[in-house]
PyMOL Python script that loads the backbone (N, CA, C, O; Angstrom):
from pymol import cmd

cmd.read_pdbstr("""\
ATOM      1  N   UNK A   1      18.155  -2.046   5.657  1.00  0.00           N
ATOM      2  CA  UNK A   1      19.313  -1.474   5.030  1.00  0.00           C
ATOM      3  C   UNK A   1      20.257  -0.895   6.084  1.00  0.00           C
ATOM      4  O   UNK A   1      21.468  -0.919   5.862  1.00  0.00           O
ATOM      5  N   UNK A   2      19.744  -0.342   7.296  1.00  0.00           N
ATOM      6  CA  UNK A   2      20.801   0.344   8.012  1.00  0.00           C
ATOM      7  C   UNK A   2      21.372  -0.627   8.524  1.00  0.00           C
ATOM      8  O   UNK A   2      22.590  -0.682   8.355  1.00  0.00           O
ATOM      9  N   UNK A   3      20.626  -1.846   9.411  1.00  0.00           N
ATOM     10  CA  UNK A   3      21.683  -3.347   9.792  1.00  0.00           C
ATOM     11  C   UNK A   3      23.081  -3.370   9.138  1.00  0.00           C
ATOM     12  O   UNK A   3      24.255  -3.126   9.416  1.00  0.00           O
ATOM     13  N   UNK A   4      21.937  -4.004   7.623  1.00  0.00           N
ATOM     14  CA  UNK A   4      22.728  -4.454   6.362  1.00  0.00           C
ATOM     15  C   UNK A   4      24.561  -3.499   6.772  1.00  0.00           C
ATOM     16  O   UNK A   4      25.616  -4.100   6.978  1.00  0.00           O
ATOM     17  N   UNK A   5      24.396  -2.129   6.773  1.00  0.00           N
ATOM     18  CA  UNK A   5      25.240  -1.202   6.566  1.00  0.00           C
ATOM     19  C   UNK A   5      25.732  -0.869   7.689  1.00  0.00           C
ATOM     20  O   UNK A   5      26.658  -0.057   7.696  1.00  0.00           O
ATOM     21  N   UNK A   6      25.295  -1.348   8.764  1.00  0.00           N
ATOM     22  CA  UNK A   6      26.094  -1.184  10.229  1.00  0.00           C
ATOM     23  C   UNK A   6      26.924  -2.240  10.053  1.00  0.00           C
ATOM     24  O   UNK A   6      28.122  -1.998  10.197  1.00  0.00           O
ATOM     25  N   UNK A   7      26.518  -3.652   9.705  1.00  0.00           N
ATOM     26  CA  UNK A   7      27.281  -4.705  10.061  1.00  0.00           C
ATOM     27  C   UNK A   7      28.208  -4.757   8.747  1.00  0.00           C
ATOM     28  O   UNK A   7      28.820  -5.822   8.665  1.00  0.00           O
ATOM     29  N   UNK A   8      28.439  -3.898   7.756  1.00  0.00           N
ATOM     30  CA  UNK A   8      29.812  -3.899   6.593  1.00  0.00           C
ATOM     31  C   UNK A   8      30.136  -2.350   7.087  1.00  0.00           C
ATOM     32  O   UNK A   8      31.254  -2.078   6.649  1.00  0.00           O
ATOM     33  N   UNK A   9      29.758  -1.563   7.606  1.00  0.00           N
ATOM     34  CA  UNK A   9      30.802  -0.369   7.778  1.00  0.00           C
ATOM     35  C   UNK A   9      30.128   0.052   8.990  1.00  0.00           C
ATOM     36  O   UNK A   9      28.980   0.425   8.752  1.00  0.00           O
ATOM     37  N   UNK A  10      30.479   0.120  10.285  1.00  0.00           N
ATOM     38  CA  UNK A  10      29.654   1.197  11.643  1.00  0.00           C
ATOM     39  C   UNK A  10      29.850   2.511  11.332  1.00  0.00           C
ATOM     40  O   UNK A  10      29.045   3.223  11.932  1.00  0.00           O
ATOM     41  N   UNK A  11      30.775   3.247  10.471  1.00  0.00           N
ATOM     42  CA  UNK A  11      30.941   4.042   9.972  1.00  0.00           C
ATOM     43  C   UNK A  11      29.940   4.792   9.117  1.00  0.00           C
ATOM     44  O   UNK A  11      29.781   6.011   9.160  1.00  0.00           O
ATOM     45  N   UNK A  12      29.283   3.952   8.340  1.00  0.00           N
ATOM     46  CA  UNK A  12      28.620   4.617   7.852  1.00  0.00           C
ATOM     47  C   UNK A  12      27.188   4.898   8.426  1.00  0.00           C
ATOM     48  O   UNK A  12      26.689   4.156   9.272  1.00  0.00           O
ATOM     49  N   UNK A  13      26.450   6.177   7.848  1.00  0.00           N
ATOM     50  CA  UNK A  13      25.257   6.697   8.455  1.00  0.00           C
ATOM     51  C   UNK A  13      23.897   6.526   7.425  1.00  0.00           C
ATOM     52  O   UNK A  13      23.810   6.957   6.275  1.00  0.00           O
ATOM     53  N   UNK A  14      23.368   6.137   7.818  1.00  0.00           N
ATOM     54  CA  UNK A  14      22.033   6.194   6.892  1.00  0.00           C
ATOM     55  C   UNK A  14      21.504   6.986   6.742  1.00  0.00           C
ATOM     56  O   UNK A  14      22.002   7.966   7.296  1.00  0.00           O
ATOM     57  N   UNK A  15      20.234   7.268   5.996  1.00  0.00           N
ATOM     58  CA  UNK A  15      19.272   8.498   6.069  1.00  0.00           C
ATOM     59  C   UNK A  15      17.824   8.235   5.158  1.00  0.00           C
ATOM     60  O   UNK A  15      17.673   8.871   4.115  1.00  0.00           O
ATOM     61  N   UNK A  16      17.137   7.598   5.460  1.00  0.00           N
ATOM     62  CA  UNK A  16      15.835   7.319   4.931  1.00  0.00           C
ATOM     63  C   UNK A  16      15.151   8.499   4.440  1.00  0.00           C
ATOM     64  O   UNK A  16      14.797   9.291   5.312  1.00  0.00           O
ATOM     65  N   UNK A  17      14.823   8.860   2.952  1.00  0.00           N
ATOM     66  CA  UNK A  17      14.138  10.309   2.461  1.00  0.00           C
ATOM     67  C   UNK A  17      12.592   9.066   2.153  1.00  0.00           C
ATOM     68  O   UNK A  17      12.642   7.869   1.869  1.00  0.00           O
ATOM     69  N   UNK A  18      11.506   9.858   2.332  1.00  0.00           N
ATOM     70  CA  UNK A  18      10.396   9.297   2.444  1.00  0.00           C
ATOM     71  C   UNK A  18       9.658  10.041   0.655  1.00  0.00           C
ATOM     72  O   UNK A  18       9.664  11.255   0.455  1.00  0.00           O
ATOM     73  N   UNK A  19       9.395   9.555   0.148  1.00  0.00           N
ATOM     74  CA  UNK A  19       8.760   9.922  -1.062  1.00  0.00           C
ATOM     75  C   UNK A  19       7.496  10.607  -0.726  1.00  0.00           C
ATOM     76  O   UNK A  19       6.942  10.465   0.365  1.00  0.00           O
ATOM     77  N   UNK A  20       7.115  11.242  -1.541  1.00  0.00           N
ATOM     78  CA  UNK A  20       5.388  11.624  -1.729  1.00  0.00           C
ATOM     79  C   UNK A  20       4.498  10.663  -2.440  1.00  0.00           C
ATOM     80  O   UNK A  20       4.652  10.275  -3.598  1.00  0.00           O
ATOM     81  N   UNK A  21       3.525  10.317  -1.596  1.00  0.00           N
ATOM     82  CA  UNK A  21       2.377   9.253  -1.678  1.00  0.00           C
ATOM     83  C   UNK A  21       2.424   9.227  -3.394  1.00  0.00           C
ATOM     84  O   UNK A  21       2.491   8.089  -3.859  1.00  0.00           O
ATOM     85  N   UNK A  22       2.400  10.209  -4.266  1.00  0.00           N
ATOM     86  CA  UNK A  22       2.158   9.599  -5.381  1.00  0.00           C
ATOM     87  C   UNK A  22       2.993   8.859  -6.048  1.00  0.00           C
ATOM     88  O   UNK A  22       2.718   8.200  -7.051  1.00  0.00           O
ATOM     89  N   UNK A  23       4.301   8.966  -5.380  1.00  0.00           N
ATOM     90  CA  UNK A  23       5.718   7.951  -6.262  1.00  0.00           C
ATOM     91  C   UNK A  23       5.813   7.279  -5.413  1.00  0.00           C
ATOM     92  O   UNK A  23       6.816   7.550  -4.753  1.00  0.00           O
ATOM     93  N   UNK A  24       5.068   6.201  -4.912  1.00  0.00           N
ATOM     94  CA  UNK A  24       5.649   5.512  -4.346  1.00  0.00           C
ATOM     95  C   UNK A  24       4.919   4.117  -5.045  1.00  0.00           C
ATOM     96  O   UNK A  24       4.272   4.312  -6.074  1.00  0.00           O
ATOM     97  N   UNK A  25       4.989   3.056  -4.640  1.00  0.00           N
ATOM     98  CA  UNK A  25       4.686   1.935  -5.221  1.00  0.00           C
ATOM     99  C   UNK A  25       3.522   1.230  -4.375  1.00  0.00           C
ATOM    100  O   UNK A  25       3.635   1.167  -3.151  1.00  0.00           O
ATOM    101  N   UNK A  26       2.198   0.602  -5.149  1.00  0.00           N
ATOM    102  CA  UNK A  26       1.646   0.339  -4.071  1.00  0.00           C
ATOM    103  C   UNK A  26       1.154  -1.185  -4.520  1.00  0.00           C
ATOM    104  O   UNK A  26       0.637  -1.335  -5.627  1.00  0.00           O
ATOM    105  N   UNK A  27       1.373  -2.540  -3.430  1.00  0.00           N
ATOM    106  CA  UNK A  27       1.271  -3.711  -4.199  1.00  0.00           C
ATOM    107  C   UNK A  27      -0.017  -4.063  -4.072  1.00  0.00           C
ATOM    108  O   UNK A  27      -0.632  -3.637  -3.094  1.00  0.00           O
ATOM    109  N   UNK A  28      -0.888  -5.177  -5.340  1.00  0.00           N
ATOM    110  CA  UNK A  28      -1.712  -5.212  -5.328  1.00  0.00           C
ATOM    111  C   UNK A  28      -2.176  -6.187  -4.059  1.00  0.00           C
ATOM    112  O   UNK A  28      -3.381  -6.429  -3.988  1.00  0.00           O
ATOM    113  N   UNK A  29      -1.449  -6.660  -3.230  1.00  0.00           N
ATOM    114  CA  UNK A  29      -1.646  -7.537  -1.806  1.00  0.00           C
ATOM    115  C   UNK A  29      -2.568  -5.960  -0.821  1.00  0.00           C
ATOM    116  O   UNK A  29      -3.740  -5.816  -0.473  1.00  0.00           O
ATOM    117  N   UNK A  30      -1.592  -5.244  -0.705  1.00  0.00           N
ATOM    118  CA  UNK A  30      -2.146  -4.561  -0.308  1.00  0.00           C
ATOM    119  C   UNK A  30      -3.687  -3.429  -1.088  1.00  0.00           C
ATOM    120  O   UNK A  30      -4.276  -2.745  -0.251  1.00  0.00           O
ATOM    121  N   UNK A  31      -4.125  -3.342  -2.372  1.00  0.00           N
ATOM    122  CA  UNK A  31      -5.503  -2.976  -2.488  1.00  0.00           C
ATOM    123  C   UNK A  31      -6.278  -4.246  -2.188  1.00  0.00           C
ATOM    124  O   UNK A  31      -7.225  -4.061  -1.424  1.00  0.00           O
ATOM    125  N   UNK A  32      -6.072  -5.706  -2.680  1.00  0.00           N
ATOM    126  CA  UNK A  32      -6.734  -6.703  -1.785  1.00  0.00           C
ATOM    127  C   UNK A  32      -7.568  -6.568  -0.553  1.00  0.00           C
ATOM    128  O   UNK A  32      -8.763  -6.466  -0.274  1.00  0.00           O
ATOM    129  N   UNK A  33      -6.417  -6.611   0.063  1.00  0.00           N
ATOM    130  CA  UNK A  33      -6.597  -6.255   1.468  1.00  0.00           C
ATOM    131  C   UNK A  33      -7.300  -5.036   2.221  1.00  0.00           C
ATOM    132  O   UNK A  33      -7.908  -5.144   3.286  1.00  0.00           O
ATOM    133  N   UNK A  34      -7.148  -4.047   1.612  1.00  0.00           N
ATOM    134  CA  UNK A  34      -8.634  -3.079   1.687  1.00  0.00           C
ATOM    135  C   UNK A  34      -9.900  -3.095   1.258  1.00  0.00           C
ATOM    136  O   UNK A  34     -10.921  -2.719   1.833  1.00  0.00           O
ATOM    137  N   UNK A  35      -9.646  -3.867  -0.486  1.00  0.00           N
ATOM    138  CA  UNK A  35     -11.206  -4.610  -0.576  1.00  0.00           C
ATOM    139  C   UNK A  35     -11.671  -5.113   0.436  1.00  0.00           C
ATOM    140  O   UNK A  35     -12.693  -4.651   0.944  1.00  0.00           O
ATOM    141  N   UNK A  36     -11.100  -6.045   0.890  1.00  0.00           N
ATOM    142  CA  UNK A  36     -11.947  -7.130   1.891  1.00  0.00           C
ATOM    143  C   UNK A  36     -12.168  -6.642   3.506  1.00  0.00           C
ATOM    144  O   UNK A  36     -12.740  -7.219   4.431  1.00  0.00           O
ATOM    145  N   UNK A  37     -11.535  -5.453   3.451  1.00  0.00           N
ATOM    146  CA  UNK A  37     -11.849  -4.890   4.560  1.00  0.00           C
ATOM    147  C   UNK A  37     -12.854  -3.781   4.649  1.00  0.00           C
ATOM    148  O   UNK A  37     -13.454  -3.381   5.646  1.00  0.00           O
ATOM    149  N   UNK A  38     -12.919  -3.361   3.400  1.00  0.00           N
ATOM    150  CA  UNK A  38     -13.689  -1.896   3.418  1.00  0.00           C
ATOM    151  C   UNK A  38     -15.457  -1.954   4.041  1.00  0.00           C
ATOM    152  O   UNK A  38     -16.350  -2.787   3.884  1.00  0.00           O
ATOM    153  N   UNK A  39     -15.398  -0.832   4.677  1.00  0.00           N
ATOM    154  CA  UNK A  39     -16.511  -1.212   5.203  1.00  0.00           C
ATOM    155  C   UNK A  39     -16.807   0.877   5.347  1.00  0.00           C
ATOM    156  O   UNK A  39     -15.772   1.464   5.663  1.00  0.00           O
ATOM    157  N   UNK A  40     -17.725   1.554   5.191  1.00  0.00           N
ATOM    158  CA  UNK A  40     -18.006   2.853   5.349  1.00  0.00           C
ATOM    159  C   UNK A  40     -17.627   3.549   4.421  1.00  0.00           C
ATOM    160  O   UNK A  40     -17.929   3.691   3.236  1.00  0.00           O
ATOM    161  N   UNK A  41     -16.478   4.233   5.553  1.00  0.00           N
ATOM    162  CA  UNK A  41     -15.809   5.497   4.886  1.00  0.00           C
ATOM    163  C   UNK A  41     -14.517   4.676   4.409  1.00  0.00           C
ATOM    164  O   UNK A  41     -14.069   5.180   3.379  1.00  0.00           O
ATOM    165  N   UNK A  42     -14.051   3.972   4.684  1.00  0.00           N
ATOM    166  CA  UNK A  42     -13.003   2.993   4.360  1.00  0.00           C
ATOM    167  C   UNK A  42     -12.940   2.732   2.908  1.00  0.00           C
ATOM    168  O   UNK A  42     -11.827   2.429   2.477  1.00  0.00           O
ATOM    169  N   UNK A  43     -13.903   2.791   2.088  1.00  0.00           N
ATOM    170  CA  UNK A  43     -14.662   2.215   0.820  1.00  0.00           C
ATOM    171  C   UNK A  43     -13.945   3.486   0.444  1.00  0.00           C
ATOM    172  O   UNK A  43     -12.771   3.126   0.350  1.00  0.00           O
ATOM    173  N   UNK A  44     -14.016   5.030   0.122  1.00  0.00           N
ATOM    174  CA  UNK A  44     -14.211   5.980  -0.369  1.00  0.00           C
ATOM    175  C   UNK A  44     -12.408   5.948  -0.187  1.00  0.00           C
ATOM    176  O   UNK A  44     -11.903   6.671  -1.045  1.00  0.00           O
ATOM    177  N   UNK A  45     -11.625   5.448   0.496  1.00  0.00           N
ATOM    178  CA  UNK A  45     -10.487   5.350   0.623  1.00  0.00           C
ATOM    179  C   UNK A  45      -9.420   4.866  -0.367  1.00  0.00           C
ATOM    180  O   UNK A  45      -8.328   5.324  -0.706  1.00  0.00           O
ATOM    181  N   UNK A  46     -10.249   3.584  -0.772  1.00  0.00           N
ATOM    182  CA  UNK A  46      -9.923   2.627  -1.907  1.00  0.00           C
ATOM    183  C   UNK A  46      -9.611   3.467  -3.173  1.00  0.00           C
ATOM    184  O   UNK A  46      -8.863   2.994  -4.029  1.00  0.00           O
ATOM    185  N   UNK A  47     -10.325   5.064  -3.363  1.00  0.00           N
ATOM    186  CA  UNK A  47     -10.234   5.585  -4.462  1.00  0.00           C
ATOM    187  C   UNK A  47      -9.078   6.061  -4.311  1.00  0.00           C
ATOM    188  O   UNK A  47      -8.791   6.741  -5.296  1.00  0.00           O
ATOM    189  N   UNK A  48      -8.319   6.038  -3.599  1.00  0.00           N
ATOM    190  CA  UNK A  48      -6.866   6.867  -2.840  1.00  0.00           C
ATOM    191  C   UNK A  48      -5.836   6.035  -4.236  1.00  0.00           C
ATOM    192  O   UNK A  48      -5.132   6.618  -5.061  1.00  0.00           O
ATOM    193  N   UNK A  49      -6.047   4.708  -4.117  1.00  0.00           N
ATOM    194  CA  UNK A  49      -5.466   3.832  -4.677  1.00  0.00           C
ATOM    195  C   UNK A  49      -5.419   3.089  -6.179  1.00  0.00           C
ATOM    196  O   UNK A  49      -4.491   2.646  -6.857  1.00  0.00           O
ATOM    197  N   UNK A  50      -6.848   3.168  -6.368  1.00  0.00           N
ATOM    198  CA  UNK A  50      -7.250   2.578  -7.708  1.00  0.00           C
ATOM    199  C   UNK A  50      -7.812   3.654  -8.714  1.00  0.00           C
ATOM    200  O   UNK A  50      -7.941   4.716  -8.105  1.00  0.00           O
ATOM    201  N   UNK A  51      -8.155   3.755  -9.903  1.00  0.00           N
ATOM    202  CA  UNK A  51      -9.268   4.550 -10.585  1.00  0.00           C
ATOM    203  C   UNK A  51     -10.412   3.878 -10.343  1.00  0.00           C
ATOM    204  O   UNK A  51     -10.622   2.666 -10.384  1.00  0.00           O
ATOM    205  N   UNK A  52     -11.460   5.182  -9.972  1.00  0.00           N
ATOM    206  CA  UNK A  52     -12.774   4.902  -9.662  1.00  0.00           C
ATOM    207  C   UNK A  52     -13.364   4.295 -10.520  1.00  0.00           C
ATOM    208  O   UNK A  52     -14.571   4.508 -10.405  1.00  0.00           O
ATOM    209  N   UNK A  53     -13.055   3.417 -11.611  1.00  0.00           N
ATOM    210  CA  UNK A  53     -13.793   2.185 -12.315  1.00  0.00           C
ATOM    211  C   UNK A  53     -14.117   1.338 -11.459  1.00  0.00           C
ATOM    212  O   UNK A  53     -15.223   1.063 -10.993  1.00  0.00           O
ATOM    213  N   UNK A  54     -12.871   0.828 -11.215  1.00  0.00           N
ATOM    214  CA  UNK A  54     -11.957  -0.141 -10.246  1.00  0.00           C
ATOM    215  C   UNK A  54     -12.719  -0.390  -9.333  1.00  0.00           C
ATOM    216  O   UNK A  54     -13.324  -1.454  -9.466  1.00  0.00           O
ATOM    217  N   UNK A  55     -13.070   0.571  -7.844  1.00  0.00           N
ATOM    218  CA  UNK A  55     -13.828   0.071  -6.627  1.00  0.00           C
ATOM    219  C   UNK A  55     -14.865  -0.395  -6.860  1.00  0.00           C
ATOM    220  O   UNK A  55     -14.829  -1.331  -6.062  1.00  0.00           O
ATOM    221  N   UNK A  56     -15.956  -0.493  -7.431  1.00  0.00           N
ATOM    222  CA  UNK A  56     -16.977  -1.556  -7.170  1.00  0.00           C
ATOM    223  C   UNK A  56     -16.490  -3.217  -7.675  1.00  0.00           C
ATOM    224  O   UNK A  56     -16.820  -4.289  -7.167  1.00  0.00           O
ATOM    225  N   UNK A  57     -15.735  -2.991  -8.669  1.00  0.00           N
ATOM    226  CA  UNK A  57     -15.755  -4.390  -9.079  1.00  0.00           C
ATOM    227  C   UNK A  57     -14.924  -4.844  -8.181  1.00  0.00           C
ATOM    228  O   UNK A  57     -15.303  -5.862  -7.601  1.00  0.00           O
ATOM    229  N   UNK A  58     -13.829  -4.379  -7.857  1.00  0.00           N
ATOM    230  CA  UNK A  58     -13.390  -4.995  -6.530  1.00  0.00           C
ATOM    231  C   UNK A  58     -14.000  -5.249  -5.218  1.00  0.00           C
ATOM    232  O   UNK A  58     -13.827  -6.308  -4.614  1.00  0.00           O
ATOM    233  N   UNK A  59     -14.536  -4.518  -4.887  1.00  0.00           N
ATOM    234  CA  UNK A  59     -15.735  -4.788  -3.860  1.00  0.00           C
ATOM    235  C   UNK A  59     -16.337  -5.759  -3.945  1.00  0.00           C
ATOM    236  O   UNK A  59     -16.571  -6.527  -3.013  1.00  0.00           O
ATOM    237  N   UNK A  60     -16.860  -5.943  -5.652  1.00  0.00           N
ATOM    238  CA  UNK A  60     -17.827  -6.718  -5.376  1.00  0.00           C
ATOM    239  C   UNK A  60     -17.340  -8.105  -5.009  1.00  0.00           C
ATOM    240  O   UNK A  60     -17.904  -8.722  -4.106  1.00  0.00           O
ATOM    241  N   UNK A  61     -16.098  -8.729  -5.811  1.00  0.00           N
ATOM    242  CA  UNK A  61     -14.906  -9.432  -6.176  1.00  0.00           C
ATOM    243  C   UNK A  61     -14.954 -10.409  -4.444  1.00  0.00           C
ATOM    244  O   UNK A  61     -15.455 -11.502  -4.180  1.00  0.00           O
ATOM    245  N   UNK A  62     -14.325  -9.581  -3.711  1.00  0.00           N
ATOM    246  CA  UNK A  62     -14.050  -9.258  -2.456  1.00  0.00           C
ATOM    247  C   UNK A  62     -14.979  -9.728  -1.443  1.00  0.00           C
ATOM    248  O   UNK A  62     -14.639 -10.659  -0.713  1.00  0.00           O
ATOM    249  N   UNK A  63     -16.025  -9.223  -1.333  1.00  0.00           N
ATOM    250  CA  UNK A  63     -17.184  -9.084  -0.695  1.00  0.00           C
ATOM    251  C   UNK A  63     -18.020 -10.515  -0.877  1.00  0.00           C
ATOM    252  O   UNK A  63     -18.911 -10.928  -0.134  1.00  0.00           O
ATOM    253  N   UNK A  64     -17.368 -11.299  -2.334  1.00  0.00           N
ATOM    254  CA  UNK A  64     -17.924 -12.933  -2.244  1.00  0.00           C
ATOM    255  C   UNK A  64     -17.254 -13.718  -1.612  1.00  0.00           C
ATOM    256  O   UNK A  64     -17.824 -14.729  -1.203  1.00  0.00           O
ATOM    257  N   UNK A  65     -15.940 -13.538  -1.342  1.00  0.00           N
ATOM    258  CA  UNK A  65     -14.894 -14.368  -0.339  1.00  0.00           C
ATOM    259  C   UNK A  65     -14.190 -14.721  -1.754  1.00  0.00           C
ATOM    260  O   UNK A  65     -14.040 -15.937  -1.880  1.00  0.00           O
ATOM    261  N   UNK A  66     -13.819 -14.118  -2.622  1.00  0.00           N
ATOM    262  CA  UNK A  66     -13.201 -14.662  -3.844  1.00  0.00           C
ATOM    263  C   UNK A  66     -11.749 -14.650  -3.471  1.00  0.00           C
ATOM    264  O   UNK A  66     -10.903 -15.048  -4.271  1.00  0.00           O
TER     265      UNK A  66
END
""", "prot")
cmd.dss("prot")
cmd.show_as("cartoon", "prot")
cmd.util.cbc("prot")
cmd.orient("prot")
């Protein structure tokens, strides 16, 4: 966005406000991608993201090369 807005106005200034972790959007590419990575404490992380129904069956999901 700041490009975008340098190259139609140099004039103008940007200002990126960063949300709080809970409004923000999180895609399911990315919980994927921690399934198949989780490994330890990494696992207990996953709850950051999903409801604790959720992590085992993804794990398990995951953990077959599905």
């Amino acid at each position: 966005m700041t490009l975008a807005n340098r190259a139609l106005d140099p004039e103008i200034d940007t200002l990126f406000l960063m949300a709080s972790e809970k409004y923000t959007h999180v895609s399911s590419t990315l919980i994927k991608q921690i399934a198949q990575l989780a490994q330890g404490s990494a696992i207990g992380k996953l709850k950051d993201f999903v409801p604790p129904e959720v992590v085992e069956p993804l794990l398990r999901k995951y953990r077959r090369g599905n």
